[in-house]
C-alpha positions in Angstrom: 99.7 102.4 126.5 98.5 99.9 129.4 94.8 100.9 128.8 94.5 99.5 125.5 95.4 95.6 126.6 92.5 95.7 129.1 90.1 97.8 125.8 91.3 94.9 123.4 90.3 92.1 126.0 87.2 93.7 126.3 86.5 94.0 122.3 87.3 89.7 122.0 85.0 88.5 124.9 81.9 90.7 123.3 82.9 88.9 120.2 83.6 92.2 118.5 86.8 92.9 117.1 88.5 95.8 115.8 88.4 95.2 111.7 91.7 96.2 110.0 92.1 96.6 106.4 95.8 96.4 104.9 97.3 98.0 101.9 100.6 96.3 101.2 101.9 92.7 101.6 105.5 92.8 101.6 108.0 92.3 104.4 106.4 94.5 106.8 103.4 94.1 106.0 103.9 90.1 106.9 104.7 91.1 110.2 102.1 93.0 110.8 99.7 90.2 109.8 101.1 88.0 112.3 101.0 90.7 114.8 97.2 90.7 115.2 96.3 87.9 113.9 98.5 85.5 116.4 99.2 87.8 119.2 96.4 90.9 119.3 93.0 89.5 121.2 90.2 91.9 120.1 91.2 92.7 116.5 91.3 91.0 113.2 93.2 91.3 109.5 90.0 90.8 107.4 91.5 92.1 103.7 95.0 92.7 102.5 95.0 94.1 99.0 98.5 94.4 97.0 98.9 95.2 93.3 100.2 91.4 92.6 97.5 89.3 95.0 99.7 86.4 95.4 102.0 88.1 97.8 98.7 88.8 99.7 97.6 85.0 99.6 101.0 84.1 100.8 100.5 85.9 104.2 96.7 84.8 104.9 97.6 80.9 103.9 101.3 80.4 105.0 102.4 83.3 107.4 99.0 83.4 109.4 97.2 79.9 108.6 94.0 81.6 107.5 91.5 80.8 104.6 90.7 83.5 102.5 88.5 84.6 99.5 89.7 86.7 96.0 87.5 89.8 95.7 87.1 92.0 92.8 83.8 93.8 93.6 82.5 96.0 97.2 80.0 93.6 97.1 81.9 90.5 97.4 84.7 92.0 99.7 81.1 93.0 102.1 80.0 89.4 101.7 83.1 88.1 102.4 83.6 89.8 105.7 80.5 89.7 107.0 80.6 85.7 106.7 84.2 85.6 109.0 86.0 85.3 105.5 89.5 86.6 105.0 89.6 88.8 101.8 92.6 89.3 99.5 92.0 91.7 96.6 94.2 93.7 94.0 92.3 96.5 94.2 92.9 98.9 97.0 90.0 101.2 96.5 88.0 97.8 98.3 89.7 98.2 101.5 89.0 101.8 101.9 85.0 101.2 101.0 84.3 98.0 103.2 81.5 99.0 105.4 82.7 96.8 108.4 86.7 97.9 108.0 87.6 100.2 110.7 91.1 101.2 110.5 93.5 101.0 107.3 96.8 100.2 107.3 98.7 101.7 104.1 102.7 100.0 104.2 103.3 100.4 100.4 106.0 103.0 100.2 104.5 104.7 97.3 103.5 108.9 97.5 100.8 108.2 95.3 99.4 105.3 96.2 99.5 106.2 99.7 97.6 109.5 98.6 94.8 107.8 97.2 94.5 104.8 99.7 94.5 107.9 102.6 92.2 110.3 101.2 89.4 107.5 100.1 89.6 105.5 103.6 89.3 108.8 105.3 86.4 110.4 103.2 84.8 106.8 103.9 85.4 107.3 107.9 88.1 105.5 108.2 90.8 105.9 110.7 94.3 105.7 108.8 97.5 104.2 110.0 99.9 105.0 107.7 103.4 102.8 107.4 104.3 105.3 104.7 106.9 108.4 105.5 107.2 109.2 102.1 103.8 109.9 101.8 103.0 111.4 105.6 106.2 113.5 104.8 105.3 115.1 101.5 101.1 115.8 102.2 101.0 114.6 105.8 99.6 118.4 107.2 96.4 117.5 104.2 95.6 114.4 105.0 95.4 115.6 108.8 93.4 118.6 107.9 91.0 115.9 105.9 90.8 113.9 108.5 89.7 116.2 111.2 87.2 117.1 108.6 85.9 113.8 108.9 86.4 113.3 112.3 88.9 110.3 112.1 92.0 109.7 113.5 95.0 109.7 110.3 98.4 108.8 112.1 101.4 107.3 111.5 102.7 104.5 113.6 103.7 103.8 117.0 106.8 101.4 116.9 108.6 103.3 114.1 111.3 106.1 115.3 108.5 108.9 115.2 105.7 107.4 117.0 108.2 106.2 119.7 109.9 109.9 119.6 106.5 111.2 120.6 105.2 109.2 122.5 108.4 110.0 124.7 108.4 113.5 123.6 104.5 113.3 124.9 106.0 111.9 128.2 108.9 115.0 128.7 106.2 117.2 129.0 103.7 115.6 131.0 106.3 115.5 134.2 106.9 119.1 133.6 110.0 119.5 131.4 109.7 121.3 128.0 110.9 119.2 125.0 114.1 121.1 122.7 115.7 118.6 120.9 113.5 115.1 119.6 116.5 112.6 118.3 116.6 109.7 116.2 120.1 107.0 117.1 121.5 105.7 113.4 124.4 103.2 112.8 124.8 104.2 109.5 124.7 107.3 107.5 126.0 107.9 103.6 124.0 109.5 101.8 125.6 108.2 98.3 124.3 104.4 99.1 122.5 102.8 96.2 120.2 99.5 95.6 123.1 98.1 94.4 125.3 98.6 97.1 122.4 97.6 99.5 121.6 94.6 97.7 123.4 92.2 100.2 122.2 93.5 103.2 118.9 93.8 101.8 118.8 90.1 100.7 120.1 88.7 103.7 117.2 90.2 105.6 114.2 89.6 102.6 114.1 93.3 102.2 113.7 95.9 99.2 116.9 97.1 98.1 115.8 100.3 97.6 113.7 100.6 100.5 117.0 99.6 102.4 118.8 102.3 100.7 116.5 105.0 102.0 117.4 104.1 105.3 121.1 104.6 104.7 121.4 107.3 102.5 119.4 109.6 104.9 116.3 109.7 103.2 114.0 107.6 105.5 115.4 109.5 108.8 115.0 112.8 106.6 111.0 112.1 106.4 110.9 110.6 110.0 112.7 113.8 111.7 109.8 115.9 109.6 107.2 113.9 110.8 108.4 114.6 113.9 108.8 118.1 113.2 105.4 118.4 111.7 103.7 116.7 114.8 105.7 119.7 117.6 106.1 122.6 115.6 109.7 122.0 116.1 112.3 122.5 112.9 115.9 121.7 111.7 119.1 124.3 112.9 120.6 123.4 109.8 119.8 122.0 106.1 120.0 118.4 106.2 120.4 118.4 110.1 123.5 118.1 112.1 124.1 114.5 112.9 127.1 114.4 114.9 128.8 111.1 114.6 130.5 109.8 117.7 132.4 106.9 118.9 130.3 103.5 118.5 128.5 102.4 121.8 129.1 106.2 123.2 126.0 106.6 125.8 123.5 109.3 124.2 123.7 110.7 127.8 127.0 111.8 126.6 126.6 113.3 123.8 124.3 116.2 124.5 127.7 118.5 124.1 127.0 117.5 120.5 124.2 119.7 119.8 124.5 124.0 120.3 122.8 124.8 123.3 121.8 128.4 122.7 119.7 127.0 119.8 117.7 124.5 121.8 116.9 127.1 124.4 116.1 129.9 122.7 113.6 128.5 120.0 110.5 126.0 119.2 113.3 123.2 119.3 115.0 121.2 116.9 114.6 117.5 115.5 118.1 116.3 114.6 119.8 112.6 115.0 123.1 111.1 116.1 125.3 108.8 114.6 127.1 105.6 116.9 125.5 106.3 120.0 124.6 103.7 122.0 121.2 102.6 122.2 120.7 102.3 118.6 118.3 102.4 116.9 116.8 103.9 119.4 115.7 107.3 120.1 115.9 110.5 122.6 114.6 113.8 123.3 115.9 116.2 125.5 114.2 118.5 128.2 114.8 121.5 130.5 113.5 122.6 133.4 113.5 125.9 134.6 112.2 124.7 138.5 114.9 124.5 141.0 113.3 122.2 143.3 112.6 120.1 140.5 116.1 120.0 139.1 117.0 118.7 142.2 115.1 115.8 142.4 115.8 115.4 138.9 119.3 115.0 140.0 118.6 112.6 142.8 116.9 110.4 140.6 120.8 110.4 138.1 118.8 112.0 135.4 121.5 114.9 135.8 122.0 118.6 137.0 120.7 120.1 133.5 120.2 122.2 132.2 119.6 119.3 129.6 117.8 116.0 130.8 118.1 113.3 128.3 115.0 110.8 128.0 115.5 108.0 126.1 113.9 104.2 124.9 117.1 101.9 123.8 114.6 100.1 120.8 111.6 100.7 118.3 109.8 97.7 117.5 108.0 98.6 114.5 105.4 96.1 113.3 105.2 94.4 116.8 103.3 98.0 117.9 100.9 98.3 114.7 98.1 96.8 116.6 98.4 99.4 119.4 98.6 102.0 117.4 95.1 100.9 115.3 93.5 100.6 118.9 94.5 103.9 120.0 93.2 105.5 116.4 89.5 103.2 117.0 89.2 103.3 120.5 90.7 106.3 121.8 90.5 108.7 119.0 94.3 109.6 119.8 96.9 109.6 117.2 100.4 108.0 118.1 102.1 110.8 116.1 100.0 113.3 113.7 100.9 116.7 112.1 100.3 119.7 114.2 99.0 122.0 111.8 100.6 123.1 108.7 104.1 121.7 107.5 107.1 122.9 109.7 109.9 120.5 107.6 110.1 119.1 104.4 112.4 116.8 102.5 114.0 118.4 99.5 115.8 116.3 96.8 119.5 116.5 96.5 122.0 115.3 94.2 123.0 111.9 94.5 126.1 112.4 91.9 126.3 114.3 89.0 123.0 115.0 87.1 122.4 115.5 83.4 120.3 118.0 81.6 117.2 115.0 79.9 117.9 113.0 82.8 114.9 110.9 84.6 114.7 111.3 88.3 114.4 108.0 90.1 112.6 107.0 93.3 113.7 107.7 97.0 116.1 105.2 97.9 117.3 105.0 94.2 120.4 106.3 92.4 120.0 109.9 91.5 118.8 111.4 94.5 118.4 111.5 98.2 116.3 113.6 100.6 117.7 116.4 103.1 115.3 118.2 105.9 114.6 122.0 105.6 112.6 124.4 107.5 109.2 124.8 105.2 109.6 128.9 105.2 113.1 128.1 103.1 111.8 125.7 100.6 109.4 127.8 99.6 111.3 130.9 99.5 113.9 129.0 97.2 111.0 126.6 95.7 112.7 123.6 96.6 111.5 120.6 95.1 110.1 117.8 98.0 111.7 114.6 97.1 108.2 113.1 97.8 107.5 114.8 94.0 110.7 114.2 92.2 110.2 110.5 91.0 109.7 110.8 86.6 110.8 114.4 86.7 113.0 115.1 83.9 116.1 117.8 84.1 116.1 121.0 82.5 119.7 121.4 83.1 122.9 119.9 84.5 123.0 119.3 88.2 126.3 118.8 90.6 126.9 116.5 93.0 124.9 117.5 96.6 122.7 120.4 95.0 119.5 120.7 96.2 117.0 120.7 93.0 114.9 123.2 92.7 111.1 123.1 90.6 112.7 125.5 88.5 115.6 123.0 87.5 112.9 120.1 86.4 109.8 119.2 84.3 107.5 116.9 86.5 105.2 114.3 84.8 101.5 114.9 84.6 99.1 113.4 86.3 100.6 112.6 89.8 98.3 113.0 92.6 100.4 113.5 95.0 101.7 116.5 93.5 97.5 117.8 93.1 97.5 116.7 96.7 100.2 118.6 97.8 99.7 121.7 95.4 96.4 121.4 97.6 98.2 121.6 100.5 100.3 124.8 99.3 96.8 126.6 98.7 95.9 125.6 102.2 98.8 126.6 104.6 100.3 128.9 102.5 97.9 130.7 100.0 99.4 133.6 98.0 
């Protein structure tokens, strides 16, 4: 957004910057640190907090160049930061109750720990920027619904696929055209991918095998698409999607054949993605427009004769957009990409391989399991269980290969709060 440059500037010459808390210090996190620190005028990183506190040192003294100060008490962090100190703590619950932290960042991954960090910055007026699908996929319609409460801004994060699929979707319908289809471009999908098969890629590039695996097994574009879905109101034609794959380098403005027209046009709209078209990774949503005077200037400007007008950005830049998305939450009150209402999609564990009655479910991006979107109404007319849940739940009987589980077909461990959380959530949106 152009404003927020000119907002920024103004924040740095009255010598009164935007104060970021971060939870999380690995490899996006880094970025992220470097992103304001070096290159955003009118905001500073003033505490990172990570379970291990050396990974948090690492990016105040070598990735950024800054002095910092250990912190075990609210007092000390308040001290700290009120001097111009940099504070590194492992204790999240200090970044959520800083009195001069504005915004949070959580970029940890984890449904739980994401739960807590979003619920205690928010009920401590803070805005929340959350890095974290899993999370903002499983209880994202909550945390909203806390927020507002609270009258702060919780949103996930401009420069990942579903802030930049809204903030074009955003864009469709403020020239006229009514959004049916909001698509995400992949290179990969296969949704059988482990950490082990991942771990070359993901050590080439300093990442977490696991976390690498959620991206090509489905998972991670599973909880992006239901953000996305979430934030419109739209929802899937199909379990799991349909995710045509085409030729590699195919222009996305050739491939809206690839998706059934009737079912665009005739309801809320669909999120969906594509596999091998060219931009990737970037995404698309398509438009209609009923206007014929419109359509024809639409067509003398090559965006086409319709009925379906492709829109498109060729890149998503992730970490390198953080800032902007902070500044919108603190200085705009507007959310890059929030929940509507209640939950429209969710993302249901499925069968990795072949599961065994006593077996522990792992993680999202792990080996037993990997996530599908379905419309909300379904899962809870088949009580599907959200993957966001499943890690630690133990089988009550054998499983094949692709079936969705069910809560009937596991035990889940006690005391997980995103499972109270989202049980919350059930008695919210959907009470009996």
């Amino acid at each position: 957004m152009i404003i927020i440059d000119e907002a920024l500037k103004k924040r740095e010459k009255e010598n009164n910057p935007v104060k970021v808390g971060m939870v999380g210090a690995g490899f996006m996190a880094k970025g992220i640190a470097l992103q304001i620190e070096k290159f955003t005028p009118g905001m500073e990183l003033v505490a990172i907090s990570n379970r291990t506190s050396d990974k948090a040192r690492n990016l105040f003294e070598n990735v950024v160049g800054k002095k910092f100060k250990n912190c075990e008490t609210l007092s000390e962090t308040n001290d700290a930061i009120s001097k111009g100190l940099k504070v590194v703590t492992e204790n999240p619950e200090l970044i959520c109750d800083a009195e001069e932290i504005d915004a949070v960042i959580e970029v940890t991954g984890s449904v739980d720990l994401g739960t807590m960090v979003a619920i205690r910055a928010i009920k401590n007026n803070k805005h929340i920027i959350m890095m974290n699908a899993e999370t903002d996929g499983t209880i994202g319609p909550y945390l909203k619904h806390l927020a507002d409460q609270h009258e702060v801004v919780f949103t996930n994060a401009d420069g990942d696929q579903p802030g930049v699929i809204i903030n074009l979707y955003r864009f469709v319908q403020q020239i006229g055209l009514r959004p049916v289809l909001c698509g995400n471009i992949k290179g990969l999908h296969d949704p059988y991918r482990n950490p082990t098969t991942q771990e070359g890629f993901a050590k080439k590039w300093g990442q977490n095998p696991s976390m690498v695996t959620s991206f090509a097994d489905g998972s991670k574009i599973s909880f992006e698409q239901g953000i996305v879905a979430n934030a419109t109101g739209m929802r899937v034609a199909k379990r799991g999607m349909y995710g045509p794959t085409v030729a590699a380098g195919t222009p996305i403005r050739n491939c809206l054949d690839q998706y059934p027209l009737k079912e665009l046009l005739d309801g809320p709209g669909i999120v969906d993605y594509i596999v091998g078209a060219d931009p990737a990774p970037g995404v698309f949503v398509l438009g209609t427009m009923d206007n014929p005077i419109q359509k024809h200037y639409l067509n003398l400007y090559k965006v086409g004769e319709g009925p379906l007008y492709c829109f498109y950005n060729p890149y998503h830049l992730c970490h390198f957009e953080i800032p902007i998305t902070v500044a919108r939450a603190v200085l705009f009150q507007d959310a890059a990409i929030a929940p509507k209402d209640k939950p429209y999609v969710d993302v249901v564990a499925t069968a990795k391989k072949p599961l065994k009655k006593g077996e522990r479910l792992d993680g999202i991006g792990e080996y037993t399991t990997y996530g599908l979107c379905e419309n909300s109404d379904t899962v809870r007319a088949q009580r599907l269980l959200p993957i966001g849940l499943a890690e630690g739940a133990v089988l009550n009987k054998d499983i094949p290969k692709d079936q969705v589980l069910s809560f009937d077909d596991v035990s889940l461990p006690n005391g997980k709060l995103g499972y109270d959380i989202w049980r919350k959530q059930e008695e919210l949106f959907f009470p009996v």
